[in-house]
C-alpha positions in Angstrom: 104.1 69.1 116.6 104.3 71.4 113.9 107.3 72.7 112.3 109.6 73.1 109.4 112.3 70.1 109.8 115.0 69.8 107.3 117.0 66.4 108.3 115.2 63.5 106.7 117.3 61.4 109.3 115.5 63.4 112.6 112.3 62.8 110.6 113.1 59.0 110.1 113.8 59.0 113.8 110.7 60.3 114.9 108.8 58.2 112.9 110.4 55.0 113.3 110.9 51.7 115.9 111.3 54.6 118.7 107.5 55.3 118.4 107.8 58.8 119.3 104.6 59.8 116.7 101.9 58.0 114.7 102.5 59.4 111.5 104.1 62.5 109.7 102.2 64.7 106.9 103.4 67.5 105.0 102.6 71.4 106.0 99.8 71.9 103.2 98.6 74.7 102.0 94.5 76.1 102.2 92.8 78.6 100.5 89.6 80.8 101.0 86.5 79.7 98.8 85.8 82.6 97.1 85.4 84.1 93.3 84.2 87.4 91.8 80.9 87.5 90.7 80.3 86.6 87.2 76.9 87.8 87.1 75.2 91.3 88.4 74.1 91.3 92.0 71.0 91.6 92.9 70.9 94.8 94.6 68.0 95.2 97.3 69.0 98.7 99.4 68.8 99.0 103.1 66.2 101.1 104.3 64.6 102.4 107.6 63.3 100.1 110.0 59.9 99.8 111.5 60.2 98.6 115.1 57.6 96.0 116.7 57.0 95.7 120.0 57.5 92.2 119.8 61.0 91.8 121.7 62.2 94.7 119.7 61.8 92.9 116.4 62.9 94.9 113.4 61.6 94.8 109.8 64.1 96.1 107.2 64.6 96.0 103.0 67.2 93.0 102.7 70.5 94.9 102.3 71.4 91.4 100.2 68.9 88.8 99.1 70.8 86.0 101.3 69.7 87.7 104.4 66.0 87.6 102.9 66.3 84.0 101.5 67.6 82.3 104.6 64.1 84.0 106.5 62.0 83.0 103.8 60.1 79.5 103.5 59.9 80.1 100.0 61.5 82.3 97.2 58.8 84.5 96.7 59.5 87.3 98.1 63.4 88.4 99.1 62.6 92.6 99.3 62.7 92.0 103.5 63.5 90.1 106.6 63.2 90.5 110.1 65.3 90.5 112.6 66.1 91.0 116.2 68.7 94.1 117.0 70.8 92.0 119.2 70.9 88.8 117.7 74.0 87.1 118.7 75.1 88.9 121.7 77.0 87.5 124.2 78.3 84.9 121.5 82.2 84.8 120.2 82.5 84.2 116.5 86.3 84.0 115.9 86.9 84.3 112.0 89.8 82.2 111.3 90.8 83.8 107.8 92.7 86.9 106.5 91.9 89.4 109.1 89.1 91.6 109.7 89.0 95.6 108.9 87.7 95.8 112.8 87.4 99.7 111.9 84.6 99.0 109.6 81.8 100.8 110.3 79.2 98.0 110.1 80.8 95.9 113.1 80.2 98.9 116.0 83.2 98.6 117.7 82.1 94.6 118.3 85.3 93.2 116.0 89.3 92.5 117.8 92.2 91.6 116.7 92.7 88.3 118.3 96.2 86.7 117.5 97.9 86.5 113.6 99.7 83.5 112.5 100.9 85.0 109.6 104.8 86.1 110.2 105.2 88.7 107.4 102.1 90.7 107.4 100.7 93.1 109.9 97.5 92.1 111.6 95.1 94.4 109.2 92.9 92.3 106.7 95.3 92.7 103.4 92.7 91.1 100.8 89.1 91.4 101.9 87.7 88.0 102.6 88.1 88.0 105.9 86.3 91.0 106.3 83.6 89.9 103.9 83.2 86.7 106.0 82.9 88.5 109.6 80.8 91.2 108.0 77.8 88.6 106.6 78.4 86.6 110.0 78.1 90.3 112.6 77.1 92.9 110.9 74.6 95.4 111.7 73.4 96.0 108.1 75.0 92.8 106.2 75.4 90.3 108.8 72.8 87.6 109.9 74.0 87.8 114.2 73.9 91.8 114.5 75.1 91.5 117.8 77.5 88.7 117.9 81.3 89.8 118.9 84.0 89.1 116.1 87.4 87.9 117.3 90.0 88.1 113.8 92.0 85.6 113.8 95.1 85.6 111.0 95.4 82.4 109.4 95.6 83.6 105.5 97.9 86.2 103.8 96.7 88.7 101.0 96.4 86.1 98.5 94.1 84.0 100.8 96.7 81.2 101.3 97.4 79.9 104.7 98.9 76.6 105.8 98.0 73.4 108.0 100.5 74.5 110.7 99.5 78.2 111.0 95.8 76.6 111.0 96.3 74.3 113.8 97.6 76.8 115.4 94.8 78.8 115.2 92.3 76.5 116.4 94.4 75.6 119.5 94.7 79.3 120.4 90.9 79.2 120.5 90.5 75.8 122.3 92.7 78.1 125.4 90.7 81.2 124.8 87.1 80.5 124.1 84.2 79.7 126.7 82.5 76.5 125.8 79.2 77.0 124.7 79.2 80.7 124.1 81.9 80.6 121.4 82.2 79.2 117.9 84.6 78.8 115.1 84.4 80.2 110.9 86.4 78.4 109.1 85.6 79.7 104.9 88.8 77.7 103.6 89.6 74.5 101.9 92.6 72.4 100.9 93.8 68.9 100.8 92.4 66.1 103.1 94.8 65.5 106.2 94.2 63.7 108.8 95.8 65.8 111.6 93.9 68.6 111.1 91.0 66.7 110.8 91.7 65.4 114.6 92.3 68.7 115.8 88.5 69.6 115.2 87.3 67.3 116.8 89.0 67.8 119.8 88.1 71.4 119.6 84.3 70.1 118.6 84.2 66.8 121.0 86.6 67.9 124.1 85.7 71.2 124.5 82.3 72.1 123.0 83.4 74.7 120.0 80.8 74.1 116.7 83.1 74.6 114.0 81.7 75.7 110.6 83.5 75.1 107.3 82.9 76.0 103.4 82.4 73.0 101.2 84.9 74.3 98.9 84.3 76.1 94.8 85.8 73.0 93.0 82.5 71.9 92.0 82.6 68.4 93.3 82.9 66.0 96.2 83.5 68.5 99.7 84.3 64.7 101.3 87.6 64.5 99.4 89.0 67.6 101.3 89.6 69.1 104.3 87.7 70.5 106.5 84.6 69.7 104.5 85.3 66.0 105.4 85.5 65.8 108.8 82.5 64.4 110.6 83.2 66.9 113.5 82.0 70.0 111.3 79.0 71.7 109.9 79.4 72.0 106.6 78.1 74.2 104.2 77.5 74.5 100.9 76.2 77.6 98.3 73.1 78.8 96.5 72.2 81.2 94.2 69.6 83.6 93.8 67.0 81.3 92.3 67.9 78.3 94.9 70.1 76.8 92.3 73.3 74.9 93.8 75.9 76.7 91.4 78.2 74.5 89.3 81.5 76.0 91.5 79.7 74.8 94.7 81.3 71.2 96.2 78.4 68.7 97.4 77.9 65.4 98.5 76.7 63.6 101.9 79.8 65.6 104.0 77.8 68.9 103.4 75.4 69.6 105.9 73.4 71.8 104.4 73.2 74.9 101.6 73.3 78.5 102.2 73.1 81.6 100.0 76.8 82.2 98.1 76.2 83.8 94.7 76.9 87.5 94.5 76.7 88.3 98.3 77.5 91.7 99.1 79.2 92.4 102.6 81.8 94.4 104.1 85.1 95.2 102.4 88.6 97.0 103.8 89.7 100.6 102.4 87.4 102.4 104.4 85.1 102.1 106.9 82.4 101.9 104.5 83.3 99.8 101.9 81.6 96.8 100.7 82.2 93.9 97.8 79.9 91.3 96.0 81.0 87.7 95.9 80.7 84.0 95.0 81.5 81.0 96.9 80.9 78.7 99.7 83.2 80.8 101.7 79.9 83.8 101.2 77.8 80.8 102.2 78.6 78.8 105.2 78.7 82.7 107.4 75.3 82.6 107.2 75.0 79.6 108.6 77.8 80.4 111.4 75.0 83.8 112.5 72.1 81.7 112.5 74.3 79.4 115.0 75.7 82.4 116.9 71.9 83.2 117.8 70.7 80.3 118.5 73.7 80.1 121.1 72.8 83.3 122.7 69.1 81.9 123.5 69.7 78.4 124.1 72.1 76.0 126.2 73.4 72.7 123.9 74.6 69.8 125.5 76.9 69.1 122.6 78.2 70.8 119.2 76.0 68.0 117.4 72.9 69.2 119.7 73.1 72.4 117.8 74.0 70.9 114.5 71.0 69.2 114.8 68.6 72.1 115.7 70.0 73.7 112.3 69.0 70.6 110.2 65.5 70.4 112.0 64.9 74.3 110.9 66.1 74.0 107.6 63.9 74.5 104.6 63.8 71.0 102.8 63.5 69.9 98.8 63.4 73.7 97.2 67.0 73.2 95.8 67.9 72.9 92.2 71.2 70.1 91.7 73.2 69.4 88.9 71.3 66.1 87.9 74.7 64.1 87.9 75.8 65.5 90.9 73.1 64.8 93.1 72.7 61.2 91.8 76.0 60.2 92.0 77.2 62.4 95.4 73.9 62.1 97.3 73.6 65.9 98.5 71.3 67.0 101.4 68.1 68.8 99.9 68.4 71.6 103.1 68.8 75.1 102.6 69.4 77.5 106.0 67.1 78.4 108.1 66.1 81.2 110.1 63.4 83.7 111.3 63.1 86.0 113.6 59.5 86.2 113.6 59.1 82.8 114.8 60.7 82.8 117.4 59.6 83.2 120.8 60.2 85.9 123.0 
């Protein structure tokens, strides 16, 4: 039950000798995990691709470096990636976040507006991370699962605030709506620790087989002391930069799964159907992570959500990541950075 309740005496009720609930926490608010970039991005151009007769495999100038890094082995060289056209398809990525500008050009007509649980804002993308997120997860030219559909759904106003109810609510909209094993959840937000919402994904993640990806959260320490970064139930992710350094805003510790690209990552924006923005966070991170999962979906059947979890820890690129000496003693981070190439996979 979720609800604004202003009787401390029906509260008292509720919660006491008559059993009627386990426990009672307060509506909390979450935010998304991004900043603007305090340094210049690194700006690598798209360009023509050359097309391979190898299952249509394309090979294209890295519109960002994060699509190039999270190909790469090593950080040699980040000018290109490859990629399959369709990567993704058939797979439902619903964004739980600010919206998405669904008229963006870089989505092809593949992004919906799925439901808003914001009361006092239409269901358009008023701020822009949103639409960064879904971009960098789907888009043709910025996103890592160029064929994956986008589902918006409205959890966070303009400012990128949302709440615990409005967020509950949102994941049990997609429990109802999503098919098992074809659809997964983006969740680039973090706020307090609570225990109800930490339940609710794992019913999502355990009862009905939706992966559920998180940011670790930009307050530069333990992702375990907040929610959703420290639920068991999620794959969470954490950033890198442009020289495989974990940045100081980045949380860490054993509750994040695995790093991703986050420093100045350029992806779609709202205004126009054209527009893009470069930023930092773990919020810019964990989409990559959420496309590499979206095609990995579309070729292969998981028994479980921690099947597939698994699969993205087995591909990761291990020990290349620069910590914060204090930080990884004392928080034990996983050395893993994200994984992904298309070349390597089989046809």
């Amino acid at each position: 039950m979720t609800g604004v309740f202003n009787d401390a005496r029906f509260l008292d009720y509720i919660s006491g000798e008559n059993g009627i609930v386990d426990y009672i926490e307060p509506n909390q608010y979450y935010q998304a995990d991004m900043v603007l970039p305090s340094s210049q991005p690194h700006t690598l151009m798209t360009s023509t691709s050359e097309t391979n007769e190898y299952r249509k495999l394309q090979f294209t100038q890295a519109s960002n470096w994060g699509l190039a890094r999270i190909a790469h082995r090593s950080n040699t060289n980040l000018s290109s990636y490859s990629y399959h056209e369709n990567d993704g398809q058939g797979v439902d990525v619903y964004v739980l976040d600010s919206g998405v500008n669904v008229d963006h050009s870089d989505f092809g007509g593949r992004a919906s507006h799925e439901i808003s649980f914001v009361s006092d804002e239409s269901d358009d993308d008023l701020g822009g991370h949103g639409t960064h997120v879904a971009g960098k997860i789907g888009g043709k030219i910025y996103g890592v699962a160029k064929g994956a559909n986008i589902h918006a759904v409205k959890i966070l106003d303009k400012k990128g605030m949302g709440s615990t109810s409005s967020l509950i609510q949102a994941i049990s909209h997609v429990i109802d709506m999503a098919i098992p094993g074809k659809s997964l959840i983006n969740l680039s937000l973090s706020g307090p620790k609570s225990k109800i919402l930490n339940e609710v994904l794992k019913e999502a993640t355990e009862g009905h087989n939706i992966p559920i990806f998180v940011s670790a959260g930009n307050s530069g320490s333990d992702a375990c002391y907040f929610s959703p970064s420290s639920s068991k139930h999620v794959f969470t992710v954490g950033a890198t930069d442009f020289e495989d350094k974990v940045p100081n805003y980045s949380d860490v510790g054993k509750c994040v799964s695995l790093y991703a690209p986050g420093s100045n990552i350029r992806s779609t924006w709202i205004g126009s159907t054209e527009a893009t923005q470069s930023l930092d966070g773990t919020s810019m991170a964990n989409p990559h992570v959420a496309g590499i999962a979206a095609i990995l979906m579309a070729e292969h059947s998981f028994d479980s959500v921690n099947d597939l979890y698994n699969t993205l820890r087995s591909m990761a690129t291990r020990d290349v990541l620069n910590f914060d000496s204090k930080k990884k003693s004392e928080l034990n981070s996983n050395n893993m950075l994200a994984y992904y190439s298309a070349e390597n996979q089989k046809a």
